[in-house]
VEXBA-677994 format. One record per residue (C-alpha): z negated, y negated, x negated; chain. Coordinates in pm, 1 decimal. Example, Ala and Ser with C-alpha at 12.3 -4.5 7.8 and 13.67 -1.06 7.14 Angstrom:
<sites>
w; v; u; kette
-780.0; 450.0; -1230.0; A
-714.0; 106.0; -1367.0; A
</sites>
This chain:
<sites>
w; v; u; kette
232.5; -1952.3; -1413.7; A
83.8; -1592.5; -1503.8; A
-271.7; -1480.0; -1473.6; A
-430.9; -1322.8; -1680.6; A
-692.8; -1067.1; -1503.6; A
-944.6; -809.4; -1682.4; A
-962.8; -427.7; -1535.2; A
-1182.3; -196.8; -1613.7; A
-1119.9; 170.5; -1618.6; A
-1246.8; 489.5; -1779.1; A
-1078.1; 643.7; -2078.0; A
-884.6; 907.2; -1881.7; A
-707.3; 674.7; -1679.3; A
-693.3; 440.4; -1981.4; A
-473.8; 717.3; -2142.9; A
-283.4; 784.0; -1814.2; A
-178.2; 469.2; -1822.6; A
-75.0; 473.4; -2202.0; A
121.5; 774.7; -2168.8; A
299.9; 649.7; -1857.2; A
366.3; 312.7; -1998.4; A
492.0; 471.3; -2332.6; A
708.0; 695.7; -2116.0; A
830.2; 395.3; -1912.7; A
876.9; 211.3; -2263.5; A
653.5; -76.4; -2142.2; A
328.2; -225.9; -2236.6; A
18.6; -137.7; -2065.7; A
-20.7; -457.1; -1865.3; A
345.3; -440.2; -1786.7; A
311.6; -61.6; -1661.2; A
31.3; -152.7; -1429.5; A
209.1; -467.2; -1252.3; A
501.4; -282.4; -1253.8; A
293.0; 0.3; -1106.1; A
117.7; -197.0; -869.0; A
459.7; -377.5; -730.9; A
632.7; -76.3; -701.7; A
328.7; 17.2; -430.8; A
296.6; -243.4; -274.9; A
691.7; -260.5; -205.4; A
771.8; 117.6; -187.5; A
448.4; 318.5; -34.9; A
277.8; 19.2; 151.6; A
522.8; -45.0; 424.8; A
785.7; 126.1; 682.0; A
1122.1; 134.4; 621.6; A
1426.7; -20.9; 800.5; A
1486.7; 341.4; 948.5; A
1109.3; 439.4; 1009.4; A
1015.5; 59.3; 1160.0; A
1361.2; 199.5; 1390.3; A
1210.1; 489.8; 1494.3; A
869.7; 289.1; 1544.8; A
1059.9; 33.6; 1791.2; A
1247.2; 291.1; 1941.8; A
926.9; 523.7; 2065.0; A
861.9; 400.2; 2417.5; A
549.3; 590.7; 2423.3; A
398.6; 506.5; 2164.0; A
479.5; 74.0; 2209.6; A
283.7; 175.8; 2521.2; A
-6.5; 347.1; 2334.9; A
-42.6; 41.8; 2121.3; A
8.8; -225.1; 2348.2; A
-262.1; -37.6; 2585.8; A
-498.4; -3.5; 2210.7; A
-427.3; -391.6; 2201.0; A
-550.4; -461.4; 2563.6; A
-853.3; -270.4; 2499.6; A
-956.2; -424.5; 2171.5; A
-931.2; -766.2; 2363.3; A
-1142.9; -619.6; 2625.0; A
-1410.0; -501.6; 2361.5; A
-1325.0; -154.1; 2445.8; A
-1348.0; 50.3; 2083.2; A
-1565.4; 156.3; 1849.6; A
-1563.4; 170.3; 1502.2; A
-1616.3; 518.0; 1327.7; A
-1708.8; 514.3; 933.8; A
</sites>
């Protein structure tokens, strides 16, 4: 079943937006979940042939395995 959601932006984006979706020949709400999806799907996670190249880096499994063994120890901090 859909949601329905309220967002609230400034007018400059709020025309962004329009022009995009008008471009895209979509409504607003439509623009921004298809926006949103395509993120989420394209720019939030590794490809086949970069998670490859991830799993094929010796060094660097051992850099993050070594990371993991600290972080159990309590060995990090945590920079903001």
């Amino acid at each position: 079943m859909p949601k329905t959601i309220t967002l609230r932006i400034d007018e400059n984006v709020y025309g962004l937006f329009k022009t995009a979706a008008s471009a895209e020949k979509r409504t607003i709400s439509n623009f921004i979940e298809y926006a949103a999806l395509n993120f989420l799907t394209e720019e939030s996670y590794v490809s086949d042939e970069e998670m490859k190249d991830i799993l094929d880096d010796q060094k660097l499994l051992q850099s993050l395995e070594n990371a993991k063994k600290d972080v159990k120890k309590g060995k990090y901090k945590i920079v903001a």
